[in-house]
C-alpha positions in Angstrom: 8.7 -8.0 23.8 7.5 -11.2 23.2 5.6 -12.3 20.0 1.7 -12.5 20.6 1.7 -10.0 23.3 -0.4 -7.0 22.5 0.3 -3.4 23.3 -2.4 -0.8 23.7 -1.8 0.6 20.2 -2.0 -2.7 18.5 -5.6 -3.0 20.4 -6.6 0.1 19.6 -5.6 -0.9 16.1 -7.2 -4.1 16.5 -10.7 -2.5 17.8 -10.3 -0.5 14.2 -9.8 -3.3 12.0 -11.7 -6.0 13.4 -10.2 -9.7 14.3 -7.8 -10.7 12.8 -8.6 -13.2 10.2 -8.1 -17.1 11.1 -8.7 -20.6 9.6 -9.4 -20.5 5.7 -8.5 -18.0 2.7 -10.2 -14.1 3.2 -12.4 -14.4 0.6 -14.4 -17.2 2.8 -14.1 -14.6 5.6 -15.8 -11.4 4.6 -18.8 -9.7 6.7 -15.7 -8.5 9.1 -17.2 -5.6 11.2 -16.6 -2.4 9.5 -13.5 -0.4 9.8 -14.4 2.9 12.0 -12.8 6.3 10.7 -9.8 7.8 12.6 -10.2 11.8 13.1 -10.9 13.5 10.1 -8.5 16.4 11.2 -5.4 14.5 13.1 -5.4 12.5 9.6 -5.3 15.8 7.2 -2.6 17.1 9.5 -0.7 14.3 9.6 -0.9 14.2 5.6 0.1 17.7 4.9 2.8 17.6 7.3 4.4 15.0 4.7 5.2 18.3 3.0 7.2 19.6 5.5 10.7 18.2 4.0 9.7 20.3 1.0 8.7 23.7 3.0 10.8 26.1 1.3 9.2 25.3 -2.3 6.0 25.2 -0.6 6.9 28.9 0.8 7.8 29.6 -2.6 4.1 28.3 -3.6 2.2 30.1 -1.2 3.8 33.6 -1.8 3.2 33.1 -5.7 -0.3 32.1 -4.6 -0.6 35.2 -2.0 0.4 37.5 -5.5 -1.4 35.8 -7.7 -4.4 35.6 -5.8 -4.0 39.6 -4.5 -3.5 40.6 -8.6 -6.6 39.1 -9.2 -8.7 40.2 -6.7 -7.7 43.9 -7.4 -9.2 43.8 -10.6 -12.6 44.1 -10.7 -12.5 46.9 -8.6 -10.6 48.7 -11.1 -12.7 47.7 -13.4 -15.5 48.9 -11.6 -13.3 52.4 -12.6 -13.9 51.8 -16.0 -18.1 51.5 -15.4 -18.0 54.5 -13.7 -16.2 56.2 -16.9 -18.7 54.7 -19.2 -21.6 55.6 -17.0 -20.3 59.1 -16.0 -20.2 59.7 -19.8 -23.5 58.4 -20.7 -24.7 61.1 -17.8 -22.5 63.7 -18.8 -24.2 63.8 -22.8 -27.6 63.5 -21.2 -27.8 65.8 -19.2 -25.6 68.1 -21.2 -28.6 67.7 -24.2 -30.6 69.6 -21.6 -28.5 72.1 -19.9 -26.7 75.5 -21.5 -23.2 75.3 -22.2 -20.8 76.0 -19.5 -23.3 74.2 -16.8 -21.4 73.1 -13.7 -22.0 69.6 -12.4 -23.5 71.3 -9.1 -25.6 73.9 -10.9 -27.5 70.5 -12.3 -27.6 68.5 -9.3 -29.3 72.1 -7.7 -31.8 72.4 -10.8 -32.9 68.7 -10.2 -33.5 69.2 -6.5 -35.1 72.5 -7.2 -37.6 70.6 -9.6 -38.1 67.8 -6.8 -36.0 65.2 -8.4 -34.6 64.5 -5.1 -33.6 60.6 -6.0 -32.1 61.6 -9.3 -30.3 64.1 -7.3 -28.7 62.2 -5.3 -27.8 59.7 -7.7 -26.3 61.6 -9.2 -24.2 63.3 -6.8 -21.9 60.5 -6.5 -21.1 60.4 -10.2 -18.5 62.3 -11.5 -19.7 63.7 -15.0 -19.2 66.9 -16.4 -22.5 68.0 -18.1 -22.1 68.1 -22.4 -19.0 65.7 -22.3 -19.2 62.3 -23.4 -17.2 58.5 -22.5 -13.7 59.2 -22.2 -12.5 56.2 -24.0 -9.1 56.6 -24.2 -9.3 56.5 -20.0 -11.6 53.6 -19.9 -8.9 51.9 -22.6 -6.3 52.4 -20.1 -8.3 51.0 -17.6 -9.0 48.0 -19.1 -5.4 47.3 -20.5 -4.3 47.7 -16.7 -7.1 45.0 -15.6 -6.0 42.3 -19.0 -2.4 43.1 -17.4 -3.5 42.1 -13.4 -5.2 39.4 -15.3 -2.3 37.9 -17.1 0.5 38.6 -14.3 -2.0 36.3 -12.5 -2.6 33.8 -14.8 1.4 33.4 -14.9 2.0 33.5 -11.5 -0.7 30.7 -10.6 0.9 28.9 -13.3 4.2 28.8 -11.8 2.8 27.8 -8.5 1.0 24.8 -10.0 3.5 23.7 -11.6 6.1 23.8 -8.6 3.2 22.4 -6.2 2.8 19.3 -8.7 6.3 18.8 -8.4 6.7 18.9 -4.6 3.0 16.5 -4.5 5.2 13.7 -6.9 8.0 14.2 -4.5 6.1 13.6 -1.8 4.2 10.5 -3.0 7.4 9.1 -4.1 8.7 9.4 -0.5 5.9 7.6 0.9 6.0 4.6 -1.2 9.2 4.7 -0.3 8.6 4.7 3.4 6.2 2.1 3.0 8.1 -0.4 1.0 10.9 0.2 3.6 8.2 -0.5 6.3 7.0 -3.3 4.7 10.9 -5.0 5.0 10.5 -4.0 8.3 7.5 -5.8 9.4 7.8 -8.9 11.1 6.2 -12.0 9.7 3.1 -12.4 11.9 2.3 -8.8 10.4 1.6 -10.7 7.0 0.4 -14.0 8.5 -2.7 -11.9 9.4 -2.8 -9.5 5.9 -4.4 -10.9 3.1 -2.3 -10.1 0.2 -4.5 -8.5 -1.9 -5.7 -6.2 1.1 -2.5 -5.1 1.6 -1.4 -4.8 -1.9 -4.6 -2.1 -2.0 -3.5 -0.3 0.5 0.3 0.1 -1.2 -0.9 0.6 -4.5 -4.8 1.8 -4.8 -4.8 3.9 -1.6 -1.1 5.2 -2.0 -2.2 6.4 -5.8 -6.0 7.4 -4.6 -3.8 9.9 -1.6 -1.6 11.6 -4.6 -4.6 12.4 -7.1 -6.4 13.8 -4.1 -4.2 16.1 -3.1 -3.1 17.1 -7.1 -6.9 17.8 -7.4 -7.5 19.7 -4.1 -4.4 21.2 -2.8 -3.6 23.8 -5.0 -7.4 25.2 -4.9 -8.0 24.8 -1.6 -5.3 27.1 -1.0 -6.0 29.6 -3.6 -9.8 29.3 -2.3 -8.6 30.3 1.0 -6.6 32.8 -0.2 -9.3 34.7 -2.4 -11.4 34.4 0.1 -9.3 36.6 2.8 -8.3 39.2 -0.7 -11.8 39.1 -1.4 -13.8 39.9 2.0 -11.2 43.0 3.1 -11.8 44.5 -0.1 -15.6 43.8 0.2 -15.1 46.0 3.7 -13.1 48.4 2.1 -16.1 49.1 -0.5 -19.3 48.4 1.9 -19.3 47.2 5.2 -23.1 46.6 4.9 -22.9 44.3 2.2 -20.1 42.8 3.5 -21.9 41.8 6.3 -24.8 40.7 4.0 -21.8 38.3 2.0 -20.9 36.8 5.8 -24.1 34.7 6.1 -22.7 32.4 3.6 -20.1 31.6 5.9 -22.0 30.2 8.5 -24.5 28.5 6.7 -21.5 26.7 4.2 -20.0 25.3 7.2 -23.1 23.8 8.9 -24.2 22.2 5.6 -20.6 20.9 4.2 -20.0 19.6 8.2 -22.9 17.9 8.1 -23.2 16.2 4.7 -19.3 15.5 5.4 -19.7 13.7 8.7 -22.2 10.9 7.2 -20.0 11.1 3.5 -16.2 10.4 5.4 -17.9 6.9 7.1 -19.4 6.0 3.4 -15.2 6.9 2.1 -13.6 4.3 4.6 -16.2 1.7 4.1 -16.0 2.3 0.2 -11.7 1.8 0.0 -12.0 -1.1 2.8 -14.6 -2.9 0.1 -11.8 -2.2 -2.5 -8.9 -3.6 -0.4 -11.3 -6.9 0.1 -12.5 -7.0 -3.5 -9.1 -6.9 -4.4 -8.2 -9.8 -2.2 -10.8 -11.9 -3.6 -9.8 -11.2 -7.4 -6.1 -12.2 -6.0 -6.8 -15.5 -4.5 -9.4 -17.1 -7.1 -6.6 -16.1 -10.5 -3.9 -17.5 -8.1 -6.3 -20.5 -6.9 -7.7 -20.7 -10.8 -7.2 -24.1 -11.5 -8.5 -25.7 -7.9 -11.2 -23.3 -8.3 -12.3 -25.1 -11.7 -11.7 -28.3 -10.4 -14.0 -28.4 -7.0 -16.6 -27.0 -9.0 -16.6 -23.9 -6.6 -17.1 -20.9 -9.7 -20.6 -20.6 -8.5 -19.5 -19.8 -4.9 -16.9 -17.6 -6.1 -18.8 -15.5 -8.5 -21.5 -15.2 -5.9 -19.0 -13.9 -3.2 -17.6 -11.5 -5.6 -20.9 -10.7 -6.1 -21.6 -9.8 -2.4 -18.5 -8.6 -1.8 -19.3 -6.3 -5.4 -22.6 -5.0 -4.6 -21.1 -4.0 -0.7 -18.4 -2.0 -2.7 -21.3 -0.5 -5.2 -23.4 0.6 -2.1 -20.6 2.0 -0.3 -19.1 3.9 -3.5 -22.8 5.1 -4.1 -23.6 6.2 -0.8 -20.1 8.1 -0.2 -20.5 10.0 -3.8 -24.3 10.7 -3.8 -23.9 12.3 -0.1 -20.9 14.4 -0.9 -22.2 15.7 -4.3 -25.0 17.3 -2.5 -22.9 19.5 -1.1 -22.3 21.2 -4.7 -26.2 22.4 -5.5 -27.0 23.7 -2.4 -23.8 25.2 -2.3 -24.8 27.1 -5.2 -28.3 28.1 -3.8 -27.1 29.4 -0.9 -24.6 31.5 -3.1 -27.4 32.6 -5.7 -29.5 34.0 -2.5 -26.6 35.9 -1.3 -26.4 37.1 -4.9 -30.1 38.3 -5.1 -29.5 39.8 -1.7 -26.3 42.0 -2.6 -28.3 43.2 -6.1 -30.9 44.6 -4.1 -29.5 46.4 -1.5 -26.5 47.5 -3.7 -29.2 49.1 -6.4 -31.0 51.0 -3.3 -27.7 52.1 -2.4 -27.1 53.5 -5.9 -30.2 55.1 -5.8 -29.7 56.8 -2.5 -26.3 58.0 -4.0 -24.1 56.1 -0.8 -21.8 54.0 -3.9 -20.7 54.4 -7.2 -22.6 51.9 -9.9 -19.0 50.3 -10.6 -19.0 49.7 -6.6 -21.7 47.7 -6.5 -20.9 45.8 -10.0 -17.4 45.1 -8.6 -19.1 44.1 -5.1 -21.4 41.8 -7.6 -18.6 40.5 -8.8 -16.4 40.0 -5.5 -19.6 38.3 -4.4 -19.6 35.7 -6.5 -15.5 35.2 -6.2 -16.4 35.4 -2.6 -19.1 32.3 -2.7 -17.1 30.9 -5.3 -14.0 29.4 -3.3 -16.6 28.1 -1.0 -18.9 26.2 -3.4 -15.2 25.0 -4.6 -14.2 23.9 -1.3 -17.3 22.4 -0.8 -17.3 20.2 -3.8 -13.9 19.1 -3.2 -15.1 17.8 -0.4 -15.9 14.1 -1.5 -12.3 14.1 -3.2 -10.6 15.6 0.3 -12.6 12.8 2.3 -11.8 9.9 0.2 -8.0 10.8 0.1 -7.7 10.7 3.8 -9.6 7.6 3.9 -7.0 5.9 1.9 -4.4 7.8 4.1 -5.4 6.2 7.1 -5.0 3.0 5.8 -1.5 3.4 4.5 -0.7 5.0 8.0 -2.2 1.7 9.6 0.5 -0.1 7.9 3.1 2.6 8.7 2.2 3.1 12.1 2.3 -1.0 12.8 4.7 -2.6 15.3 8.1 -3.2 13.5 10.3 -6.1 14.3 13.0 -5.6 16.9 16.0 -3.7 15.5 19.1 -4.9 15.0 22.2 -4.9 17.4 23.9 -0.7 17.3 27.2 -3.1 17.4 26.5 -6.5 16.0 28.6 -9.4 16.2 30.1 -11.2 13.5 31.4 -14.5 12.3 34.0 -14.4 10.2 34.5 -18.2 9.2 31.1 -20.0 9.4 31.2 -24.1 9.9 27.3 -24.0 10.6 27.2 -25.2 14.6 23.9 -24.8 15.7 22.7 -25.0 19.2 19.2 -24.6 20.7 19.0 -23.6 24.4 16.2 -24.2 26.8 14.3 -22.2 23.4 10.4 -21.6 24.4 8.6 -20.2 21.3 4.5 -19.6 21.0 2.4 -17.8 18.6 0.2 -16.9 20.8 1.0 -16.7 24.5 -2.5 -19.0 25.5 -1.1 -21.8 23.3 2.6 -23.1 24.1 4.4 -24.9 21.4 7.8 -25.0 21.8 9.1 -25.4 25.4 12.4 -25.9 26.7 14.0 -27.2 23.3 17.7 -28.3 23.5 19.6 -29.1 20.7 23.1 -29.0 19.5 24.0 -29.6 15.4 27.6 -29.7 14.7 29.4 -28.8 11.5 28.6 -30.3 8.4 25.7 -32.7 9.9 22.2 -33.1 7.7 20.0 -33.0 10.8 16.1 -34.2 9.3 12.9 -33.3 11.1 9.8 -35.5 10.6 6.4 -35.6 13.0 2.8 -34.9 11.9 1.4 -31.8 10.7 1.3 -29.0 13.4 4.4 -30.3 15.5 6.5 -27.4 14.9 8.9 -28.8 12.3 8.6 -25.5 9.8 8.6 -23.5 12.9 11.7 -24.4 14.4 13.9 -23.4 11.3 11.4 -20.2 11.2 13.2 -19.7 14.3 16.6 -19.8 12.9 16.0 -17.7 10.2 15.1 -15.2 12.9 11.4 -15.1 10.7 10.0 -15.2 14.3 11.5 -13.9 18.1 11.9 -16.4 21.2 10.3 -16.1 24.1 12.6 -17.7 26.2 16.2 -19.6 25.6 18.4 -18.7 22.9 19.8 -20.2 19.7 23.3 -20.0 18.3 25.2 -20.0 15.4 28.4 -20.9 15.7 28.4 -19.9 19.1 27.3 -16.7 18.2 23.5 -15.6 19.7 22.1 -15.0 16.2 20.3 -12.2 18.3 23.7 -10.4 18.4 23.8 -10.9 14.7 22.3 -8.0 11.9 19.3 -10.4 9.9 20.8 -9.2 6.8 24.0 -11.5 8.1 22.2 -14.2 9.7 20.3 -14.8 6.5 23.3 -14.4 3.8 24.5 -17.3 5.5 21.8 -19.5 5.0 20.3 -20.9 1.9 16.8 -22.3 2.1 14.4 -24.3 -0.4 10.9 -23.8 0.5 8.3 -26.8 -0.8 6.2 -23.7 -2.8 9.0 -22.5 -5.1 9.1 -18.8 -5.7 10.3 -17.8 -9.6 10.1 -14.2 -10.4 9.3 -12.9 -14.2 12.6 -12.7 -16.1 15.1 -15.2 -17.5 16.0 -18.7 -15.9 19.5 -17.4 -15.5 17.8 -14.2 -13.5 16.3 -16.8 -11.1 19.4 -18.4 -10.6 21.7 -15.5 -9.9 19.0 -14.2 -7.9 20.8 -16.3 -5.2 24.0 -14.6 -5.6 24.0 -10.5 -7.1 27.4 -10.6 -9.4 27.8 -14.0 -9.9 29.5 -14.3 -13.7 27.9 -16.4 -16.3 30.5 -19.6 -15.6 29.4 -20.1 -11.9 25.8 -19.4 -13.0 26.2 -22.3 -15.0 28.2 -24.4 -12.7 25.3 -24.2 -10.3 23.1 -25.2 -12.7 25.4 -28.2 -14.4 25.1 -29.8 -10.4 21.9 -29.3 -10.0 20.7 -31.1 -13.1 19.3 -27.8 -14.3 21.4 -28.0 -17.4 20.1 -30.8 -18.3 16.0 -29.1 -19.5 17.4 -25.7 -20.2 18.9 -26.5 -22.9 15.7 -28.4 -24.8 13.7 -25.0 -24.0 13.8 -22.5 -27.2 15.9 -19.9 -25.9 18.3 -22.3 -23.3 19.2 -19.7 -20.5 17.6 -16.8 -21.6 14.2 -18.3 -21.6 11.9 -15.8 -19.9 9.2 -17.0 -17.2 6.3 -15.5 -16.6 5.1 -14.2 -12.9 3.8 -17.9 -12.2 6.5 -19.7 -14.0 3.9 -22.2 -16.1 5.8 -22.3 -18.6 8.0 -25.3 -16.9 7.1 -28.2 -14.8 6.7 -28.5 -11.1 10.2 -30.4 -10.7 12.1 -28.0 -13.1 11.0 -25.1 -10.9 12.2 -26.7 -7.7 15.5 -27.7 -9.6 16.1 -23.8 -10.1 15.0 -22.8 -7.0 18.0 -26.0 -5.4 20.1 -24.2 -8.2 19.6 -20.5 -6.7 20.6 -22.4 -3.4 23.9 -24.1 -4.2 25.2 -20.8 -6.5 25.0 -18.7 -2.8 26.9 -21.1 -1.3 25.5 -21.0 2.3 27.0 -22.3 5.3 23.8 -23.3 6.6 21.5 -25.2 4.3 17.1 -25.8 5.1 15.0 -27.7 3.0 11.2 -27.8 3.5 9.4 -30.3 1.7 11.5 -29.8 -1.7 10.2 -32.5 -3.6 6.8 -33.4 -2.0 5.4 -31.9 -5.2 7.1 -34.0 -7.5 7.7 -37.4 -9.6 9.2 -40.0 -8.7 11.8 -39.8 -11.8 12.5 -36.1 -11.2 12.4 -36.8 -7.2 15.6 -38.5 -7.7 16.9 -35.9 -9.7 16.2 -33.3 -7.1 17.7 -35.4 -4.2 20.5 -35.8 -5.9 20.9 -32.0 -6.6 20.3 -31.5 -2.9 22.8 -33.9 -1.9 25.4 -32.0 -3.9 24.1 -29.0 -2.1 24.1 -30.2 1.4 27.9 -31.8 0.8 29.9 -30.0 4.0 27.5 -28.2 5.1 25.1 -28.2 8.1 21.4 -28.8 6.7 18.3 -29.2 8.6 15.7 -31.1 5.9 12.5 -31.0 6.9 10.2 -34.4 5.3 7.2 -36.4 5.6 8.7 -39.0 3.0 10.8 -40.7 5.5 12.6 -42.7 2.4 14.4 -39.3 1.6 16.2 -39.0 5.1 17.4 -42.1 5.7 21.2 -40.9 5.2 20.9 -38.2 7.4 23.2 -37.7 10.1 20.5 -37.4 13.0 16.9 -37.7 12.7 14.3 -35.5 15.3 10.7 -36.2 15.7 8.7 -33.7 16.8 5.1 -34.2 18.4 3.3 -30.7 20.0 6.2 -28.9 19.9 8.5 -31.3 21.6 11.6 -33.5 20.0 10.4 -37.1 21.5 12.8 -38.9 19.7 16.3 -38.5 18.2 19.0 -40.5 16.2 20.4 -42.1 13.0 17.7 -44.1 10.9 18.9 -47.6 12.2 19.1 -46.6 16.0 15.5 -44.9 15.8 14.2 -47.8 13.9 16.1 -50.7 16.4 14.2 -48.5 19.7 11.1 -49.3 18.0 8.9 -46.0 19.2 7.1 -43.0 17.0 9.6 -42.7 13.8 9.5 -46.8 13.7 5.6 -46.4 13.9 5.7 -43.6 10.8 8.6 -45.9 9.1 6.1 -48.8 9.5 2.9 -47.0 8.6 4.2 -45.8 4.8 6.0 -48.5 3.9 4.2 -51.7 5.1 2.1 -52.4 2.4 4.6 -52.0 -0.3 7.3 -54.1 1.0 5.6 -57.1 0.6 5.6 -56.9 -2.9 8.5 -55.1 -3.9 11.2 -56.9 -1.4 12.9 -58.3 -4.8 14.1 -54.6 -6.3 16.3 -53.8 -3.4 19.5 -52.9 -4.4 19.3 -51.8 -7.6 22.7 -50.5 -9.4 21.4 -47.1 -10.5 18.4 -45.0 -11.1 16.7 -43.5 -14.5 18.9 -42.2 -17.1 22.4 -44.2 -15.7 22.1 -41.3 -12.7 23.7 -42.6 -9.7 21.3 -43.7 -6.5 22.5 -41.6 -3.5 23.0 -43.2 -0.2 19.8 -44.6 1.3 18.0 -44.5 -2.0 17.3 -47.5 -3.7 18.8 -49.6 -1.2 16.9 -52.0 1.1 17.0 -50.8 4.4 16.1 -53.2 7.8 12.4 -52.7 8.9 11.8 -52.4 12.3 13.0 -54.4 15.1 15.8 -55.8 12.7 13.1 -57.5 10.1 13.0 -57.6 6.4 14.4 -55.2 4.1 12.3 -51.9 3.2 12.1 -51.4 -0.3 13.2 -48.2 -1.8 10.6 -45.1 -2.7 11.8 -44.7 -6.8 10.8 -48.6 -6.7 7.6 -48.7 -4.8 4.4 -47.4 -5.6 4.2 -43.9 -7.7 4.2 -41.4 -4.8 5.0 -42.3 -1.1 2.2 -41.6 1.7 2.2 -38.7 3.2 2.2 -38.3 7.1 -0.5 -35.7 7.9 
């Protein structure tokens, strides 16, 4: 499918996240509409079913939970045996003071009815005393050494399962980051061309790590709650239906409250991690941006939109934690009236002789691990919500359109010369706007091929194109005759070495950076590619030569040194196919020549597109495009395109005209800075157009060259 053509899930997605973000950095572009929550439910699902690859240790979990949870629910009703000792006791030498030896538990119970003690009576009559004897301790000992058994068997058992369930929640969260960083390979580039990167590093790091401590914190009880919940109301039933009944209204009333205090929370949760994602983009963008920051004078705006951006964050994090704690106190009132409810009909109960006293503590009890689980749930509820908050986000990026696969058979190319051809290619961004239509071009073997044009004519996106960064619409290009469609992008791109105008140095040693280019590359052919590429020449006044460690920004070399490594990375992987974007726009005029001179060692026999808007650095090339709106107007060698007079004379004409005036006598000069030799082109006078006077070299004329923008 054609780039910039939008499928139904990307405008779903698109009707989620709001436009995409255009023109300027995304710290100038907050007030976005607010992302809309996906489905509570479908998003839970979808989270535990991660655990599925795990299901038989999760089995494992839940019958260890099932026992656990089954050893300790069976225990206060035991120990409701042990009351019923101690109070049958504490009856049995009462009533024993008062009755003649030999007295028969009925006798009494007749002797109290006969004296019109009809409530005693019957209070009695479901306690099993025997008049003139006393507590039986050494039953209610065994009684209670059976409970502290239950109670410890339990105790281990829900140990075991945590511990197991932490394992497989690790596991888990260890094969999504995977997934995700695999996604994120996967992504095409107009994925992050609309991402800020500090939105979508929240959402891999902050969301991915907010999912894990959500489920460590909630899973295991919510299961257990559950659990002692289903133990706990059958043996309510078994004990008394009535105040099982009684224990029920919780139910109904828990869910109404947590639904509704959860439907306004889970809004509050999405807003509150999409805040984060932006706040983090903002804190990215002004450290990486420090120094212009500082020098615009812009710290005011800055700190205030950090400040919005803050205070949005505050208010959302507020909101989303006040709402949900709610749920926590009147949790508990509900669960205290149940408790006053049960107390009072249990002691009538009692009274009218229908249970036991150690039934109605051990109901007591079962009530309050019955409302328990529910109060537990219910509180968990703000750290359940926010969890699958950040999971939606992360499944945003995992559910996002992928770039198309690779050939199931690709072809290969088993001796590259670097032919390239573009046929009849149309490329677009975005299908309203045409940029590239109906491009031919054919580069043979070996050929430096330089693209110049202003800003916006398509230069950087036609080797985009070849690096397969971005799909055709129409046409094809080749590679060798090969359809580089036809080829896997892992072997397209192995074959190419590029140097990018922004050079990109990771934190580690300068030889790191350098072999970075080639994995395996010994020590000598690391420093062969450093020796012709003039790298050698600084490492060795830094303190520790090679092993000199940069950090993440590499400011602890200059501008030109940094693109020197990056040339050096280039020429150690020894592509076929060589592109050079603005490489040494950023640069001196002293180390300029260095770096050309390191690229023309780098570009010897092989096929090199250069991409300039210092025309003095591609005068040698072998052919010479201008672009305009997408279009190649013009093409040829330096002299031929100069001789016709039209758009590259105009450019030629435009940057040098007012230096050559003064600087016609330093044409020609025998060598540059330092005895290096001038490369071909540089440093020599060169005709100006239409055959006039000679064009004075760039390392001779003013300090830095006009740019064409």
């Amino acid at each position: 499918m054609a780039e910039g053509v939008k499928t139904a899930e990307e405008k779903a997605a698109e009707s989620r996240r709001g436009p995409a973000r255009r023109g300027g950095p995304p710290h100038m572009q907050m007030g976005q509409p607010g992302e809309k929550s996906l489905n509570f439910g479908p998003s839970a699902k979808r989270l535990i079913g991660r655990l599925r690859p795990h299901r038989a240790k999760v089995v494992l979990v839940l019958v260890l939970s099932v026992a656990s949870v089954a050893l300790s629910s069976i225990g206060p009703k035991i120990l409701g045996r042990a009351t019923d000792l101690i109070f049958a006791g504490v009856i049995g030498r009462q009533v024993g003071q008062n009755a003649p030896p030999g007295t028969t538990k009925e006798q009494v119970i007749a002797a109290l009815r006969a004296r019109g003690q009809t409530t005693y009576a019957d209070l009695l009559g479901n306690v099993a005393f025997t008049p003139g004897q006393g507590i039986d301790f050494d039953a209610v000992g065994r009684v209670l050494m059976l409970v502290v058994g239950l109670f410890v068997a339990a105790s281990l058992l829900m140990w075991i399962q945590g511990w197991i369930l932490q394992g497989v929640l690790q596991r888990t969260m260890y094969d999504l980051r995977q997934e995700v960083e695999a996604k994120l390979n996967r992504l095409p580039l107009p994925y992050f061309d609309n991402q800020p990167r500090g939105e979508l590093l929240s959402r891999v790091t902050n969301d991915i790590d907010n999912v894990g401590q959500s489920l460590q914190q909630t899973l295991s009880q919510l299961l257990n709650s559950l659990l002692t919940v289903i133990a706990v109301l059958g043996i309510m039933f078994w004990i008394s239906w009535l105040l099982a009944l009684i224990a029920l209204v919780t139910i109904p009333i828990s869910i109404v409250v947590t639904s509704l205090i959860a439907k306004r929370s889970q809004k509050l949760f999405v807003q509150q991690w999409r805040n984060t994602g932006e706040l983090n983009g903002i804190v990215e963008e002004t450290f990486t941006g420090h120094g212009l920051v500082k020098v615009y004078g812009r710290q005011k705006e800055t700190r205030e939109n950090f400040r919005t951006k803050n205070d949005e964050l505050f208010g959302a994090a507020f909101g989303a934690q006040f709402i949900s704690g709610i749920i926590m106190p009147v949790m508990m009132f509900v669960g205290n009236l149940n408790y006053v409810a049960i107390a009072v009909v249990g002691g009538l109960r009692v009274a009218s002789g229908t249970m036991t006293l150690g039934d109605v503590q051990a109901f007591i009890q079962y009530s309050r691990q019955f409302t328990q689980p529910l109060t537990q749930v219910a509180s968990m509820a703000n750290v359940l919500q926010s969890g699958v908050a950040s999971a939606e986000r992360v499944f945003e990026v995992l559910d996002a359109d992928e770039q198309e696969p690779d050939p199931v058979e690709p072809a290969r190319i088993d001796d590259p010369h670097g032919a390239v051809a573009f046929e009849d290619v149309s490329f677009s961004y975005t299908p309203d706007k045409p940029l590239i239509e109906d491009l031919d071009l054919s580069v043979r073997p070996g050929q430096t091929v330089a693209i110049v044009g202003p800003t916006g004519a398509g230069k950087t996106t036609l080797v985009n194109l070849i690096m397969r960064f971005y799909e055709l619409d129409g046409g094809r290009i080749t590679l060798d005759g090969v359809d580089i469609r036809d080829l896997t992008r892992h072997d397209l791109r192995s074959r190419i070495g590029m140097v990018l105008q922004d050079t990109w140095l990771f934190g580690g040693t300068i030889r790191d950076n350098i072999a970075y280019g080639r994995p395996g590359a010994t020590e000598e052919e690391v420093v062969a590619a450093a020796k012709a590429t003039y790298v050698d020449r600084f490492v060795h006044s830094l303190p520790d030569g090679y092993d000199t460690v940069l950090d993440d920004e590499a400011s602890n070399i200059s501008a030109g040194e940094k693109q020197l490594v990056t040339i050096a990375r280039a020429f150690l992987s020894d592509p076929a196919l060589l592109i050079l974007d603005e490489a040494t726009s950023s640069v001196d005029t002293r180390t300029e020549l260095l770096v050309q001179h390191a690229m023309a060692a780098l570009r010897s026999d092989r096929t090199s597109f250069v991409i300039a808007h210092r025309l003095s650095t591609i005068r040698d090339a072998d052919l010479i495009l201008v672009m305009e709106d997408g279009r190649i107007v013009e093409q040829g060698s330096h002299t031929e395109l100069l001789a016709t007079g039209g758009a590259y004379a105009t450019l030629y004409a435009a940057q040098f005209a007012g230096a050559a005036a003064d600087l016609d006598d330093s044409a020609g000069a025998p060598g540059g800075p330092d005895g290096i030799p001038e490369l071909a082109g540089v440093g020599a006078g060169a005709p100006g157009p239409g055959g006039g006077p000679g064009v004075p070299t760039p390392d001779a004329a003013t300090p830095a060259d006009p740019k064409v923008d």
